[in-house]
TORDO-899701 format. One record per residue (C-alpha): residue number from 1; x, y, z. Coordinates in Angstrom, 2 decimals, padded with zeros to 5 digits. Example, Ala and Ser with C-alpha at 12.3 -4.5 7.8 and 13.67 -1.06 7.14 Angstrom:
2
+-----+---------+---------+---------+
!   i !       x !       y !       z !
+-----+---------+---------+---------+
!   1 !  012.30 ! -004.50 !  007.80 !
!   2 !  013.67 ! -001.06 !  007.14 !
+-----+---------+---------+---------+
//
This chain:
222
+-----+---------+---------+---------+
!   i !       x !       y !       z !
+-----+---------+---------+---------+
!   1 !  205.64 !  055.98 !  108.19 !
!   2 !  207.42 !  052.64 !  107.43 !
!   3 !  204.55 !  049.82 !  107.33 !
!   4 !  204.96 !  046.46 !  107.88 !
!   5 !  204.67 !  044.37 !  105.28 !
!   6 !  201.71 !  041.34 !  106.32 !
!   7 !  202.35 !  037.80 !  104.61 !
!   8 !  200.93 !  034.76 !  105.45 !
!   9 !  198.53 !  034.01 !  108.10 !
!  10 !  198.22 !  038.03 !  109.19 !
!  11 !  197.62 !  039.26 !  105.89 !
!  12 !  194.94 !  036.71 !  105.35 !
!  13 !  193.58 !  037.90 !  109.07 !
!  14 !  193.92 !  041.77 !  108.01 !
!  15 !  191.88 !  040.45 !  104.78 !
!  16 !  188.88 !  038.59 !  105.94 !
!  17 !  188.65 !  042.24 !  108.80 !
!  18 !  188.52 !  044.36 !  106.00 !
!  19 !  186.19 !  041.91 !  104.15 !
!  20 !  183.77 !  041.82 !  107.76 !
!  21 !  183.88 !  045.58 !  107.55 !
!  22 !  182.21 !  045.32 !  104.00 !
!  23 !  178.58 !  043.80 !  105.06 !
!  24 !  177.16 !  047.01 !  104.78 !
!  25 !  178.44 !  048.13 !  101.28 !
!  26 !  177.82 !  044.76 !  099.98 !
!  27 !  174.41 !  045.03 !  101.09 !
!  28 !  173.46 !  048.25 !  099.49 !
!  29 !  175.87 !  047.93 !  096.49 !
!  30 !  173.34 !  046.67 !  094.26 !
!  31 !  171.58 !  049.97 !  094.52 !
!  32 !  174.66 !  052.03 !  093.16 !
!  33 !  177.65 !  053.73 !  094.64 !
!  34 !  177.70 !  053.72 !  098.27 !
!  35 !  179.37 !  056.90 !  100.81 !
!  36 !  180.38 !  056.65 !  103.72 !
!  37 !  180.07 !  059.68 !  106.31 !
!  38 !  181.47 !  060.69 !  109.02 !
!  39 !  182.77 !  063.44 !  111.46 !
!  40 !  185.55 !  064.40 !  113.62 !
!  41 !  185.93 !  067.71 !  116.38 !
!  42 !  182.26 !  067.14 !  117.90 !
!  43 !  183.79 !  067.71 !  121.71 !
!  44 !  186.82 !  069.94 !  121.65 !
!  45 !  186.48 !  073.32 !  123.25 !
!  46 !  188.30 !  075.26 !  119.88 !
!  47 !  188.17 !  074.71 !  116.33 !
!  48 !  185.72 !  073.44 !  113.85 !
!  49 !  183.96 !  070.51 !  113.47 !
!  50 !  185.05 !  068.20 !  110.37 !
!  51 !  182.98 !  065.95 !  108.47 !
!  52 !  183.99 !  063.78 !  105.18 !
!  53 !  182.60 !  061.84 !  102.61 !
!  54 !  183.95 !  058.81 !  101.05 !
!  55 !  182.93 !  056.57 !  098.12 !
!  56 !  185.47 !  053.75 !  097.84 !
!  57 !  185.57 !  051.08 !  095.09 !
!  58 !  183.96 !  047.57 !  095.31 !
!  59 !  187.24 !  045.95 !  095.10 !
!  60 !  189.03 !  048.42 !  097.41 !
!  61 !  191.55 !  047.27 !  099.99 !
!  62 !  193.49 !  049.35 !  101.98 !
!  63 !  195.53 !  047.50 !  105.07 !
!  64 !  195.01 !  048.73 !  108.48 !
!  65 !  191.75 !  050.91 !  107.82 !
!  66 !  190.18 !  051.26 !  110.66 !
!  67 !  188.03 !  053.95 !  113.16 !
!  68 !  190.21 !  056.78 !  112.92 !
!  69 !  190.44 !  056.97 !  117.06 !
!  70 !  191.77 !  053.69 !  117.30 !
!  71 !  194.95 !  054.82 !  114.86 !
!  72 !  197.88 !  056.40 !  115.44 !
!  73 !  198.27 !  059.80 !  113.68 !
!  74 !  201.40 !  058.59 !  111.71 !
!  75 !  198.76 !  055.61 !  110.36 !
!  76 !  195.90 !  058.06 !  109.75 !
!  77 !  198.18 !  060.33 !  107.61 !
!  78 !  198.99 !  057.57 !  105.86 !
!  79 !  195.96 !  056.13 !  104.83 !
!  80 !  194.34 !  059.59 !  104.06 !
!  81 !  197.19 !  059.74 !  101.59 !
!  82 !  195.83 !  056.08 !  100.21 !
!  83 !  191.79 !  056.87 !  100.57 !
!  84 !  192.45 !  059.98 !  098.81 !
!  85 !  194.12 !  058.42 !  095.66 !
!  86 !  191.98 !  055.23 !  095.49 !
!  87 !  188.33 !  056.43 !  096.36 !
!  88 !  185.78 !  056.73 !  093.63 !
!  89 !  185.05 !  060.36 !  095.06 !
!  90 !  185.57 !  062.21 !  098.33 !
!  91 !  184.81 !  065.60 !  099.68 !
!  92 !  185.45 !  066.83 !  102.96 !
!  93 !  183.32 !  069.74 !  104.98 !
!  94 !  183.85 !  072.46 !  107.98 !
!  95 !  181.44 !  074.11 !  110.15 !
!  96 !  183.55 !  076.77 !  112.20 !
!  97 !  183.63 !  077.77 !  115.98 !
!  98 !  181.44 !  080.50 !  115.11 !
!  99 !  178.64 !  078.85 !  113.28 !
! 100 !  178.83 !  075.96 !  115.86 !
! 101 !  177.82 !  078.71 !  118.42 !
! 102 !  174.86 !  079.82 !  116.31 !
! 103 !  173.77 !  077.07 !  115.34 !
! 104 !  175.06 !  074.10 !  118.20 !
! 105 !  176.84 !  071.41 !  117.71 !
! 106 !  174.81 !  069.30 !  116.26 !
! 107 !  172.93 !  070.99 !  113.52 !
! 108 !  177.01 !  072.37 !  112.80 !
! 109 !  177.57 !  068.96 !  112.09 !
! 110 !  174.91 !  068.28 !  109.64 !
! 111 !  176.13 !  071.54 !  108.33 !
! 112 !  179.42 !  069.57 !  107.99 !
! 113 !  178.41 !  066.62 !  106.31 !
! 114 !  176.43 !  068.50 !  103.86 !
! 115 !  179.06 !  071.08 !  102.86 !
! 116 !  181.16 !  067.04 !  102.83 !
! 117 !  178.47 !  065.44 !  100.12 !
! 118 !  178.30 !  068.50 !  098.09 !
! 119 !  182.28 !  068.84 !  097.41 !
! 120 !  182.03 !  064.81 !  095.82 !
! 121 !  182.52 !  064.64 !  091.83 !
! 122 !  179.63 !  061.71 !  091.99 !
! 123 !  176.31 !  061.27 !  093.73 !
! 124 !  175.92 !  058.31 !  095.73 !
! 125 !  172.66 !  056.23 !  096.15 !
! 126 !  173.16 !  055.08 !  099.59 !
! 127 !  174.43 !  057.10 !  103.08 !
! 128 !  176.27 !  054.70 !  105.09 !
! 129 !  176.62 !  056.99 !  108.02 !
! 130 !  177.71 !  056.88 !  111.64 !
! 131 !  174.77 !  057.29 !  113.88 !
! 132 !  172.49 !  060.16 !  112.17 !
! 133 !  170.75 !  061.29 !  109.99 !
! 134 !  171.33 !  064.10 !  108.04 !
! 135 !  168.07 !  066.35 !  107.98 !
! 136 !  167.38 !  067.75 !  104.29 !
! 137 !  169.31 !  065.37 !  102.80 !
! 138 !  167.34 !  063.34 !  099.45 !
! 139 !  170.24 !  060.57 !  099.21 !
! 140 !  168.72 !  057.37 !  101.43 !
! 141 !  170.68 !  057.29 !  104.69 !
! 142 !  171.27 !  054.26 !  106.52 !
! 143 !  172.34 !  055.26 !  110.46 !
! 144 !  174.80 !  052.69 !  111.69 !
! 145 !  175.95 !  052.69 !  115.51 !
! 146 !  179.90 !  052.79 !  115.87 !
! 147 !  179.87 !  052.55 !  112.47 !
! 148 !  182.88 !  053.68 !  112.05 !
! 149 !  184.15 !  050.07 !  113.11 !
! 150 !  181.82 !  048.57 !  111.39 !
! 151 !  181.86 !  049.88 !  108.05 !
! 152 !  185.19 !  050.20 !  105.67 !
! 153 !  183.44 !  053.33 !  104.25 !
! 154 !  182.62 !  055.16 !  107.08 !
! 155 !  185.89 !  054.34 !  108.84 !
! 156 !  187.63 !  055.83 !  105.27 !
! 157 !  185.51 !  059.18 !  106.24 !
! 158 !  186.43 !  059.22 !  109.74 !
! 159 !  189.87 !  059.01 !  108.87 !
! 160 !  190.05 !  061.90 !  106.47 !
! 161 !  187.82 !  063.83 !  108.58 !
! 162 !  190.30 !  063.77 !  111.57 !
! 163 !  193.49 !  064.50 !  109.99 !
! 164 !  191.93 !  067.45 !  108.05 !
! 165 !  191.04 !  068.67 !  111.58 !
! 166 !  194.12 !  068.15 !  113.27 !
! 167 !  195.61 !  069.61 !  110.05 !
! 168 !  193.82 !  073.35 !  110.79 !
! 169 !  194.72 !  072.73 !  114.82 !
! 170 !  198.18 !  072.05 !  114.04 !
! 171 !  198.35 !  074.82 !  111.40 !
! 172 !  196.77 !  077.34 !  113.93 !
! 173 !  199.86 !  076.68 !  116.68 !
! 174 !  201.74 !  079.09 !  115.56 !
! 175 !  198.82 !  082.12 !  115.38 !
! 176 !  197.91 !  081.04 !  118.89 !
! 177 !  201.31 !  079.43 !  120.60 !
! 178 !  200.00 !  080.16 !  124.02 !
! 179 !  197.12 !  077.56 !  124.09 !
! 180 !  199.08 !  074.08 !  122.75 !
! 181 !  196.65 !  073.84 !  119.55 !
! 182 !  198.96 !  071.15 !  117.63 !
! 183 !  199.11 !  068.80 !  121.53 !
! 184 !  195.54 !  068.87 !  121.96 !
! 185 !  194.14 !  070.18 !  118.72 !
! 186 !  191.91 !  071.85 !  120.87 !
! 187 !  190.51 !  069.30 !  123.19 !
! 188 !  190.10 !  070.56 !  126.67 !
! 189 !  193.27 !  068.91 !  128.48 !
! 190 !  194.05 !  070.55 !  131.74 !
! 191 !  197.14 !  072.20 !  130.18 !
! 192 !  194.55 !  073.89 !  127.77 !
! 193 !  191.94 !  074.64 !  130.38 !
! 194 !  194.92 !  076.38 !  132.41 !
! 195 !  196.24 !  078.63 !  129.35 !
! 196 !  192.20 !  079.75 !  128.74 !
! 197 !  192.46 !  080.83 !  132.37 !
! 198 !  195.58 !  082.80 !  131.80 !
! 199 !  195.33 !  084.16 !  128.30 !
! 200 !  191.38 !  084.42 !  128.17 !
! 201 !  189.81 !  082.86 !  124.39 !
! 202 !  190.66 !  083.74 !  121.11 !
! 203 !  188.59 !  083.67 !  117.93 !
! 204 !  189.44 !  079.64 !  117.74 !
! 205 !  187.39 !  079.08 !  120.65 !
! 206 !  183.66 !  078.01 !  121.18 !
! 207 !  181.96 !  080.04 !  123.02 !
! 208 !  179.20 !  078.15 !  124.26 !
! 209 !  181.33 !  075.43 !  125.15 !
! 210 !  183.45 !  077.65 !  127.48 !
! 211 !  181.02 !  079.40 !  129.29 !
! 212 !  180.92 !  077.20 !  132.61 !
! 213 !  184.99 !  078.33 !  132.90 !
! 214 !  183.97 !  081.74 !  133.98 !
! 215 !  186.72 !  083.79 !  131.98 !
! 216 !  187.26 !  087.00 !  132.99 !
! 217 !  188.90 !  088.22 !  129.74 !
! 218 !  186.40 !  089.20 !  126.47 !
! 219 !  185.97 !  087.11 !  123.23 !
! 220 !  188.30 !  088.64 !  120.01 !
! 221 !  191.40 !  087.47 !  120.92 !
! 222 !  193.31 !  087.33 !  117.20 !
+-----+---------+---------+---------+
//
């Protein structure tokens, strides 16, 4: 995407945000490196659930990083191309439709972020992470609300965690063109709520989050 270049006044703005969005790695630096976590795909109706993890320098600086949701998907792509070549380590985890209706949502999600922290090339010391705790987990965790807006580390996960998601949606279009994966990357618009109605679920789909639409047609769809 072409970015525009900040001089003056703005860049020292864009700065001193980025600088606010450190308090919480400068307060747990001293203890060693610190990871951000964070997870994207909790509410759609198809697809997995995405978590990352993200250790970024001291010094880092990367322009525009932000909560993933308030980013356009041209500035997301972008900065997971930046994340990815200046963090200290990062690993990214999946927990698929299937084990999300075995084990729910939620404990998917730890699944997630655990499969996230074990793919990084360096333990942390500290879990910055939005809003949970990860059960099992030996690393300290420090549970931030919205922390993804409040933390440059956990915003970095956030980021990579949605456009690996969208990624897989997008990538699964073409296997299942009838239900709009790469519009809604499986979200549950109207327009994807109407093609479940018509075509019945495939094996992208969550189960137990589909139940209350009374399909007529079977699971197995491939």
């Amino acid at each position: 995407m072409r970015t525009r270049v900040l001089t003056g006044e703005k860049l020292e703005q864009e700065l001193k945000r980025l600088e606010d969005m450190r308090v919480y790695e400068r307060m747990y630096e001293e203890q060693g490196l610190v990871c951000g976590v964070d997870e994207a795909g909790r509410g759609p109706l198809a697809g997995p659930v995405a978590a990352a993890a993200v250790i970024l320098p001291k010094d880092c600086r990367i322009l525009y990083l932000n909560d993933s949701k308030k980013l356009s998907a041209a500035r997301r792509e972008a900065l997971y191309e930046e994340i990815c070549q200046k963090a200290v380590a990062y690993g990214v985890g999946l927990a698929s439709a299937e084990e999300i209706d075995e084990l729910n949502i939620l404990q998917a999600t730890y699944l997630a972020m655990k499969r996230a922290l074990d793919q990084l090339s360096q333990t942390p010391a500290v879990l910055l992470n939005d809003a949970v705790t990860i059960p099992g987990v030996t690393i300290p965790q420090v549970p931030i609300v919205k922390g993804d807006a409040k933390s440059l580390s956990i915003a970095a996960a956030s980021v990579l965690a949605k456009v690996t998601r969208d990624q897989i949606m997008t990538a699964c279009d073409p296997i299942f063109p009838e239900y709009g994966f790469a519009r809604h990357k499986g979200y549950g618009t109207a327009a994807h709520i109407e093609a479940l109605r018509a075509f019945g679920p495939c094996s992208m789909h969550r189960r137990t989050f589909i139940r209350n639409f009374h399909l007529e047609e079977p699971f197995g769809k491939s």
